[in-house]
N, CA, C and O atoms as a Tinker XYZ file with bonds, in Angstrom:
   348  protein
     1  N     -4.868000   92.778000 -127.909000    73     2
     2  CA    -3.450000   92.887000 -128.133000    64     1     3
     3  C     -2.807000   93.616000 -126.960000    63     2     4     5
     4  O     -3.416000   94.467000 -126.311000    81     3
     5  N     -1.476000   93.226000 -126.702000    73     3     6
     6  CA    -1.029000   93.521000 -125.435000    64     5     7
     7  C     -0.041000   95.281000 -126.220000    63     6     8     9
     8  O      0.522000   95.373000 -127.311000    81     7
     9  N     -0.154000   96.065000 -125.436000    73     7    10
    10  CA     0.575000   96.511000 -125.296000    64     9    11
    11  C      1.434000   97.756000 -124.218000    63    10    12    13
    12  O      0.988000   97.946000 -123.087000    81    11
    13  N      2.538000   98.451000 -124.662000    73    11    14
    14  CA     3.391000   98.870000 -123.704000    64    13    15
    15  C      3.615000  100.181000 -123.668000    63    14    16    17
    16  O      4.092000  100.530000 -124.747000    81    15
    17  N      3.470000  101.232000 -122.787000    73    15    18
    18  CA     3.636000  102.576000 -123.316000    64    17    19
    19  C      4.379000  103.028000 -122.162000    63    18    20    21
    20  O      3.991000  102.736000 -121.031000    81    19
    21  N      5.608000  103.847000 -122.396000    73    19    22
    22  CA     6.718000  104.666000 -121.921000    64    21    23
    23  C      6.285000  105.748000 -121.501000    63    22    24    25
    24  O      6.310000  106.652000 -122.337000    81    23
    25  N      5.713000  106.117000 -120.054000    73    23    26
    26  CA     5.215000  107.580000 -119.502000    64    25    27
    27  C      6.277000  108.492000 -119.731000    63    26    28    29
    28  O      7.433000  108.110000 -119.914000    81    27
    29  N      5.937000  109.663000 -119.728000    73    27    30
    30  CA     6.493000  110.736000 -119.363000    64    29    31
    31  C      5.914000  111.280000 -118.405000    63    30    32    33
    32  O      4.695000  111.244000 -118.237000    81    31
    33  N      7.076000  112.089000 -117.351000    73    31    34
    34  CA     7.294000  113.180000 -116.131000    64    33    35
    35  C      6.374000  112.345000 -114.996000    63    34    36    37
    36  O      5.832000  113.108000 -114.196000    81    35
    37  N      6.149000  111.173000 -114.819000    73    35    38
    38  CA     5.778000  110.459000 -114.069000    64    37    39
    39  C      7.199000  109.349000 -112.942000    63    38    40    41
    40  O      8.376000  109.084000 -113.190000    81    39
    41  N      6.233000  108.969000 -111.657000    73    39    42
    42  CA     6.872000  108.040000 -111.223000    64    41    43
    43  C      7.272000  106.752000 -111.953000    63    42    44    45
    44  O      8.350000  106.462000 -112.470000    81    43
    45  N      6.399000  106.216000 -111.886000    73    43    46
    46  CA     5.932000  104.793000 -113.003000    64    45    47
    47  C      6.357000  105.121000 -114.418000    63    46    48    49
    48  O      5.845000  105.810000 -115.300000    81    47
    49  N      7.550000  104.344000 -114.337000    73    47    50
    50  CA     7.668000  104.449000 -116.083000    64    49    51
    51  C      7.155000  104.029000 -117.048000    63    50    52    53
    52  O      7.234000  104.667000 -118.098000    81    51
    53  N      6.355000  102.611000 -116.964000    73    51    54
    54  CA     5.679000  102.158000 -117.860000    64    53    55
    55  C      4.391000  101.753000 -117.561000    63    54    56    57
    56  O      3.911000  101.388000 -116.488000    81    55
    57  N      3.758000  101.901000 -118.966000    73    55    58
    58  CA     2.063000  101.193000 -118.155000    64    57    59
    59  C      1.946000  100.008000 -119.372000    63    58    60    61
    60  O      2.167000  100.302000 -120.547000    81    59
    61  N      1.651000   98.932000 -119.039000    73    59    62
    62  CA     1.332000   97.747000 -119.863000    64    61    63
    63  C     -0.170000   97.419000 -120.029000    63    62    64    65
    64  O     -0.768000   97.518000 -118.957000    81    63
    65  N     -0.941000   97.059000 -121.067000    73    63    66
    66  CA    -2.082000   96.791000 -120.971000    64    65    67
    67  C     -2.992000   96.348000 -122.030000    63    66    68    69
    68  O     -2.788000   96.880000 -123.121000    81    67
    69  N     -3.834000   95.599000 -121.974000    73    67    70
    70  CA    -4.030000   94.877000 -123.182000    64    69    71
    71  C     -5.856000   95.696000 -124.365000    63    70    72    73
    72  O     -6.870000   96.129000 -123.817000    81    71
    73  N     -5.742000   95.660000 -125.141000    73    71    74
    74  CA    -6.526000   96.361000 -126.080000    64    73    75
    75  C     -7.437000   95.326000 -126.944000    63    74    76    77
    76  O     -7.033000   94.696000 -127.921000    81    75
    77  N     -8.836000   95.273000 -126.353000    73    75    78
    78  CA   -10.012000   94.203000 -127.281000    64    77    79
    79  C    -10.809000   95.184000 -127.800000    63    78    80    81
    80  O    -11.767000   95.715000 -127.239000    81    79
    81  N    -10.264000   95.467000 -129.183000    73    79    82
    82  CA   -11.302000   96.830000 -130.103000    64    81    83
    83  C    -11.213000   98.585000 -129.690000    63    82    84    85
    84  O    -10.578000   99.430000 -130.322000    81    83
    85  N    -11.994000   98.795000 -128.532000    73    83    86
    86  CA   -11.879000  100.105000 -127.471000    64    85    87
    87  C    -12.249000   99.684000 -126.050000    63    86    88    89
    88  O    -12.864000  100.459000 -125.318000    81    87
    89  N    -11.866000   98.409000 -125.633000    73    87    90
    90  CA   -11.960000   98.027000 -124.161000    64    89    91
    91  C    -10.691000   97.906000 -123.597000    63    90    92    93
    92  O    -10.158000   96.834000 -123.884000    81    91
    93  N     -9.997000   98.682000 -122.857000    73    91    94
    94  CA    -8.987000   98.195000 -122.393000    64    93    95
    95  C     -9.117000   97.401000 -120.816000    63    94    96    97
    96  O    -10.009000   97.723000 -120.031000    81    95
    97  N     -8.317000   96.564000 -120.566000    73    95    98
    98  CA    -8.402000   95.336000 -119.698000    64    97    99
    99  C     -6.881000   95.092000 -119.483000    63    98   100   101
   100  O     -6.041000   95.254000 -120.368000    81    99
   101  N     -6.540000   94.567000 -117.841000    73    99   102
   102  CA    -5.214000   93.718000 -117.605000    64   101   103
   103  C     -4.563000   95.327000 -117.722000    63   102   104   105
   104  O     -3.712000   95.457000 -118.603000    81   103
   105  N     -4.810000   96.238000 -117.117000    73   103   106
   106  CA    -3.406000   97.506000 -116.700000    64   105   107
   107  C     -2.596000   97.186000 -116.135000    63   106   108   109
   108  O     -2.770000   96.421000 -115.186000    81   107
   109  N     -1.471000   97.605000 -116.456000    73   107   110
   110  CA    -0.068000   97.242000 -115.055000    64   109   111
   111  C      0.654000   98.571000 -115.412000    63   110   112   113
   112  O      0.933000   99.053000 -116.510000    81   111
   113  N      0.914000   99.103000 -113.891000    73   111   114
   114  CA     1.930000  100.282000 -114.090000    64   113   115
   115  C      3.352000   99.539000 -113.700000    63   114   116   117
   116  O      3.277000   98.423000 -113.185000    81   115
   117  N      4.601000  100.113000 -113.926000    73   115   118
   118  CA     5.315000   99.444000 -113.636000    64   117   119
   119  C      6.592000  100.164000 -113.512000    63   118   120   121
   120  O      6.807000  101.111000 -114.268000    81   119
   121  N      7.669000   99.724000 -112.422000    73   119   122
   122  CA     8.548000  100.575000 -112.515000    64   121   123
   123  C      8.836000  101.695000 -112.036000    63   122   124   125
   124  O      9.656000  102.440000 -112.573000    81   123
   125  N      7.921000  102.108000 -110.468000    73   123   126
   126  CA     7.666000  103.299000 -109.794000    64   125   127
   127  C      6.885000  103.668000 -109.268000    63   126   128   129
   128  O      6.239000  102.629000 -109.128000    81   127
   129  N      6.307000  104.441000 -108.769000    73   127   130
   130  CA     5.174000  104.705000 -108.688000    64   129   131
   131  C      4.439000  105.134000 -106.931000    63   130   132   133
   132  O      5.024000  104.917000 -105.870000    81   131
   133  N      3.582000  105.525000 -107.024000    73   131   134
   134  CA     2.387000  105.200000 -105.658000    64   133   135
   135  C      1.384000  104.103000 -105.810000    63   134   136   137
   136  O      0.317000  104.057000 -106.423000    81   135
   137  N      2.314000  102.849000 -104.755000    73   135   138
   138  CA     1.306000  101.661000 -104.884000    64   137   139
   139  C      0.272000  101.365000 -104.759000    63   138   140   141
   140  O     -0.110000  100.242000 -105.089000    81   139
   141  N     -0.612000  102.375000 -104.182000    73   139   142
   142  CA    -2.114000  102.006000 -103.394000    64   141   143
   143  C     -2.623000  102.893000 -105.309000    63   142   144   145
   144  O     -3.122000  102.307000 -106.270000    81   143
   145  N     -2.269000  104.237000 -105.212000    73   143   146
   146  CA    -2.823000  104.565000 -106.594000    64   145   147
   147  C     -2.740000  103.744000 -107.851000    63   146   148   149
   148  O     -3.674000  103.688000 -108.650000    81   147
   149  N     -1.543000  103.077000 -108.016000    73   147   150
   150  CA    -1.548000  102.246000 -108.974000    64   149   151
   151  C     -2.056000  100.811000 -109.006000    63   150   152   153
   152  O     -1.909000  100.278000 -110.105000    81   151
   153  N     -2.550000  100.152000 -108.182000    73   151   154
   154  CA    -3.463000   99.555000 -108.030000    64   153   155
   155  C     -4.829000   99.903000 -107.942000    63   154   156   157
   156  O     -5.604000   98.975000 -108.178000    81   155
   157  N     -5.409000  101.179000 -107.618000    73   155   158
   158  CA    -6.504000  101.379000 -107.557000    64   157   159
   159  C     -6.888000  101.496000 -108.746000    63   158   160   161
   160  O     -7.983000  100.976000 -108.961000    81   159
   161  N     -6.116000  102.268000 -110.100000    73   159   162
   162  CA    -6.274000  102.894000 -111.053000    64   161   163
   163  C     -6.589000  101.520000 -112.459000    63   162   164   165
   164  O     -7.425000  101.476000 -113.361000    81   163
   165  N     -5.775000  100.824000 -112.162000    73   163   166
   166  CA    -6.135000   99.350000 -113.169000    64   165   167
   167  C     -7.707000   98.926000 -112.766000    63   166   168   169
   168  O     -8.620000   98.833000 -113.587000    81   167
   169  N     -7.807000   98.728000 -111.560000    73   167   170
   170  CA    -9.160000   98.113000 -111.405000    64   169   171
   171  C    -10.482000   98.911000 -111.324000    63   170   172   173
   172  O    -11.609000   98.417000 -111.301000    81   171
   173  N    -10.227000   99.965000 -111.292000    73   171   174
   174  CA   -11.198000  101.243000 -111.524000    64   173   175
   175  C    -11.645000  101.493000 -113.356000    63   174   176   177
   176  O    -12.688000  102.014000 -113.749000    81   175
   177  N    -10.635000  101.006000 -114.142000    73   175   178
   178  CA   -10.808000  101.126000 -115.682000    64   177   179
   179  C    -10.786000   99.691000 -115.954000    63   178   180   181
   180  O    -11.602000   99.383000 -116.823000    81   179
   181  N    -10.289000   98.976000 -115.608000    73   179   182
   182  CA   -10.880000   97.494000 -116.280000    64   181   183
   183  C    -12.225000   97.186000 -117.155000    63   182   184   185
   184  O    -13.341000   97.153000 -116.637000    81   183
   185  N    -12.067000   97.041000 -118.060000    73   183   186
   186  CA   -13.460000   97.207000 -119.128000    64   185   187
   187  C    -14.439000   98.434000 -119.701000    63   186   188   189
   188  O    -15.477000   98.496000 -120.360000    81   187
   189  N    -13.327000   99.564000 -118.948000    73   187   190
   190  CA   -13.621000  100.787000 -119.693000    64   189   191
   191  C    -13.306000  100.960000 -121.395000    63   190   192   193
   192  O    -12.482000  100.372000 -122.095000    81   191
   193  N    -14.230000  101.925000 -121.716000    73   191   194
   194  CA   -13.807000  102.190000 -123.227000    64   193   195
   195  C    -12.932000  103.244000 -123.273000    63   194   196   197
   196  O    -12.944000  104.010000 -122.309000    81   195
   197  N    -11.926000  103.523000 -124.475000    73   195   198
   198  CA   -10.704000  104.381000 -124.616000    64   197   199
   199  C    -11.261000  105.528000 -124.106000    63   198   200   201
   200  O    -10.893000  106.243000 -123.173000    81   199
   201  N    -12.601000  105.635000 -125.168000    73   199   202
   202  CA   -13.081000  107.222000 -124.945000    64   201   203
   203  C    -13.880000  107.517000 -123.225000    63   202   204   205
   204  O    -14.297000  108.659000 -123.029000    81   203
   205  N    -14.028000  106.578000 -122.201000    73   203   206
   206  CA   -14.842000  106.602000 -121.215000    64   205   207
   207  C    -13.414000  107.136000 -120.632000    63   206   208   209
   208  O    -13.257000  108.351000 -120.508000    81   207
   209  N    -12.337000  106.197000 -120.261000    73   207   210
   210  CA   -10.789000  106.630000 -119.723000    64   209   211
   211  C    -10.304000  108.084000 -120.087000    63   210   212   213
   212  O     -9.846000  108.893000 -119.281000    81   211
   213  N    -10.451000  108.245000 -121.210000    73   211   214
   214  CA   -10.238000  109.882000 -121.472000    64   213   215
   215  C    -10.863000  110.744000 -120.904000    63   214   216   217
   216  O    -10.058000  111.513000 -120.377000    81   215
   217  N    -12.294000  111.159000 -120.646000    73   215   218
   218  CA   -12.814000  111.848000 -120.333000    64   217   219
   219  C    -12.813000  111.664000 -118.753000    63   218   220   221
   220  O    -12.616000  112.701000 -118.120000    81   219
   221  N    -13.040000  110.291000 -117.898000    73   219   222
   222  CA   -12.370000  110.510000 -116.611000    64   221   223
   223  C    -11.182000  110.915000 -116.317000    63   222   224   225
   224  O    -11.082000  111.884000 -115.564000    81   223
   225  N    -10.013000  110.286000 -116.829000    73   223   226
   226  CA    -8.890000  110.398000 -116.324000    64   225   227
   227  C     -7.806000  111.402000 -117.030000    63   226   228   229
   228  O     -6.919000  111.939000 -116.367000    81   227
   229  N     -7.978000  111.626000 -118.585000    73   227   230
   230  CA    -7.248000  112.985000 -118.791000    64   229   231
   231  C     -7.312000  113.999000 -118.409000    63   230   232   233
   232  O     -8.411000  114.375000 -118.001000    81   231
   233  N     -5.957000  115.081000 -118.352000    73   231   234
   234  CA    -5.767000  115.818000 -118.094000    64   233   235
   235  C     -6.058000  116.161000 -116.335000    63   234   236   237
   236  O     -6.351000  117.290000 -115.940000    81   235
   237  N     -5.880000  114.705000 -115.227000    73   235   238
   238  CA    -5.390000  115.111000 -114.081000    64   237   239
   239  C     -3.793000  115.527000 -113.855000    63   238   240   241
   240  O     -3.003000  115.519000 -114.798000    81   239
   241  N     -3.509000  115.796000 -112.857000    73   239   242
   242  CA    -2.335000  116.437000 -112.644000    64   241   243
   243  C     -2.169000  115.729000 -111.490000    63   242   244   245
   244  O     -3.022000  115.164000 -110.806000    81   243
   245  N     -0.136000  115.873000 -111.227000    73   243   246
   246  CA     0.119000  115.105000 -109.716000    64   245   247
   247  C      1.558000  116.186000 -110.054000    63   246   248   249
   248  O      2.619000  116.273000 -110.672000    81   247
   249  N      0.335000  117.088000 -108.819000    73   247   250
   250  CA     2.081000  117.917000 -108.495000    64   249   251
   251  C      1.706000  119.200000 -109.539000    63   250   252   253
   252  O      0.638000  119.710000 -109.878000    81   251
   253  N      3.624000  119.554000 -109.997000    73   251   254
   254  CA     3.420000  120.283000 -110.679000    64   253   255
   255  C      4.047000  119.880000 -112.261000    63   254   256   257
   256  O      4.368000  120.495000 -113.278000    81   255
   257  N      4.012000  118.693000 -111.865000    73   255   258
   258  CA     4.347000  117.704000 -113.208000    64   257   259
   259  C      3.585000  118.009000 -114.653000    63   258   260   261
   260  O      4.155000  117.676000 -115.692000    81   259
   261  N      2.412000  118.588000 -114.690000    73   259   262
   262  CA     1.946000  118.711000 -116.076000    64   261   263
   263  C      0.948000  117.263000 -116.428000    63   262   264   265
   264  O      0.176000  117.294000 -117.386000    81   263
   265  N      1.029000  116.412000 -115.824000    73   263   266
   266  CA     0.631000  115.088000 -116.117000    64   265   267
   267  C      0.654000  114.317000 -114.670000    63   266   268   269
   268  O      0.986000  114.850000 -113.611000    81   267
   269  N      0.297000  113.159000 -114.811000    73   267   270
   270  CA    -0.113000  112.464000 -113.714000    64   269   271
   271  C     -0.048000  110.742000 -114.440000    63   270   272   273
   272  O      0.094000  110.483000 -115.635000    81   271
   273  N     -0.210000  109.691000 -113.229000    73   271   274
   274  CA    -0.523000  108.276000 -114.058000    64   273   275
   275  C     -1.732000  108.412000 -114.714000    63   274   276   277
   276  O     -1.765000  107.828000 -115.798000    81   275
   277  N     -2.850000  109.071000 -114.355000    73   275   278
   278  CA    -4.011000  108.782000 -114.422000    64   277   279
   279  C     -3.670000  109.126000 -115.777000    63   278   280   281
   280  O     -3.796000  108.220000 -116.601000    81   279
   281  N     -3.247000  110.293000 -116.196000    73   279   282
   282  CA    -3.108000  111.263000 -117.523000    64   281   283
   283  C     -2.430000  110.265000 -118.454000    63   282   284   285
   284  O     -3.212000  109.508000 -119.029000    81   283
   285  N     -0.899000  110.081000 -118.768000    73   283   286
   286  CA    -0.510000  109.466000 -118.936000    64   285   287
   287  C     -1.339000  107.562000 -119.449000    63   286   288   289
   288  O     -1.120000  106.915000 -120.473000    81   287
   289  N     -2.096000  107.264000 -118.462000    73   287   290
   290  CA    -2.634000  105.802000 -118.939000    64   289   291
   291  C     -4.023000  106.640000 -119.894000    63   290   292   293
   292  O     -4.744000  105.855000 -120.510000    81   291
   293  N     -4.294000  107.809000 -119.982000    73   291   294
   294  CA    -5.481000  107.777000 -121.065000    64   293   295
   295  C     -4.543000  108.196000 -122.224000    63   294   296   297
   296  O     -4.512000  107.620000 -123.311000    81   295
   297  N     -4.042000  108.897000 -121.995000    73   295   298
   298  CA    -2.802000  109.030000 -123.716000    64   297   299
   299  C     -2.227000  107.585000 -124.337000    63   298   300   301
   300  O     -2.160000  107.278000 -125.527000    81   299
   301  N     -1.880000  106.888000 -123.318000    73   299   302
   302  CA    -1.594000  105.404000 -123.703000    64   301   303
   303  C     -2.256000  104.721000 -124.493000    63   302   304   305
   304  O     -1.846000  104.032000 -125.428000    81   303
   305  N     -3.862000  104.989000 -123.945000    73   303   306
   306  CA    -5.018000  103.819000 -124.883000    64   305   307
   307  C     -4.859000  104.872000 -125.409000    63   306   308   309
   308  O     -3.847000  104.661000 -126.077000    81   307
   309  N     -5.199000  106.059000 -125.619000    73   307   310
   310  CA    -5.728000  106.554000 -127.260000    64   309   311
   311  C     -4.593000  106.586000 -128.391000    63   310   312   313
   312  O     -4.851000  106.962000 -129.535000    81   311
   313  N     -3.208000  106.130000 -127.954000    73   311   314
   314  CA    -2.071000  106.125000 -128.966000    64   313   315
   315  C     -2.426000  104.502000 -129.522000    63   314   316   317
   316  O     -2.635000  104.064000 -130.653000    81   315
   317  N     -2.390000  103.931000 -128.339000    73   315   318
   318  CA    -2.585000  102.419000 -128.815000    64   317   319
   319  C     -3.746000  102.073000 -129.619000    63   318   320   321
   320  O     -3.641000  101.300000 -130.571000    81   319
   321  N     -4.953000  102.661000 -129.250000    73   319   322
   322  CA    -6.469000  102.430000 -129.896000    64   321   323
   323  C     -6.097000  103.076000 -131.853000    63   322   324   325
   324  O     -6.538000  102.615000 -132.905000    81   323
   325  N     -5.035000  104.392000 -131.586000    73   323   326
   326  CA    -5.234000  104.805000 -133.034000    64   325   327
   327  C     -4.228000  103.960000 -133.854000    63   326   328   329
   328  O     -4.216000  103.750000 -135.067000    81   327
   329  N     -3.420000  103.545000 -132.924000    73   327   330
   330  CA    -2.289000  103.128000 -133.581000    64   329   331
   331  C     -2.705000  101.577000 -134.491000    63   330   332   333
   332  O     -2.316000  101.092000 -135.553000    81   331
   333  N     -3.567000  101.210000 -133.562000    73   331   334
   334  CA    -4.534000   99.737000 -134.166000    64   333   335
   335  C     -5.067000  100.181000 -135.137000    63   334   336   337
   336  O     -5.021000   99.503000 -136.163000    81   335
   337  N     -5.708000  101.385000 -135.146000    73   335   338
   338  CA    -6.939000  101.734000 -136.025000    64   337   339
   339  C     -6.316000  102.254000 -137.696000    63   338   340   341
   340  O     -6.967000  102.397000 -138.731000    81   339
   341  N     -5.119000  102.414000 -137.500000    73   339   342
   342  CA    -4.681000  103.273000 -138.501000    64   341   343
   343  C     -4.623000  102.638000 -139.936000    63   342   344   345
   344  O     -3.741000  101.794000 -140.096000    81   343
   345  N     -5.314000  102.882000 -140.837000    73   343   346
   346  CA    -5.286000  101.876000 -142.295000    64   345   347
   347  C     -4.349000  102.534000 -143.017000    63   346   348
   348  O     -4.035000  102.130000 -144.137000    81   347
């Protein structure tokens, strides 16, 4: 399932990306950003699991922002992963 999540305190306002169970696949940042990072960052997690993305990529920082893309795209899958999951 595709979906869309609204960053906060970032360049890139949005990250798009699609969800098979806990694999996320097909990232797109969009709307801002550092282009070489945001391309690197989709194809570096492509077929990662929610929980593999979390533990690499949460809680980096860019700046003194509090958050980062990297940060930001692991909060994404784990809103989206629970948000699927939720009975």
């Amino acid at each position: 399932m595709r979906y869309t999540y609204k960053t906060q305190n970032t360049c890139s306002q949005r990250i798009e990306f699609d969800l098979e169970g806990n694999v996320v696949k097909n990232v797109r940042f969009l709307d801002g950003g550092c282009p070489g990072n945001l391309q690197a960052l989709p194809r570096l997690v492509e077929g990662m699991t929610v929980e593999e993305i979390e533990k690499k990529l949460g809680g980096i920082l860019c700046g003194r922002r509090g958050t980062s893309c990297a940060d930001q795209l692991s909060k994404a899958v784990r809103e989206a992963y629970d948000k699927a999951n939720k009975k």
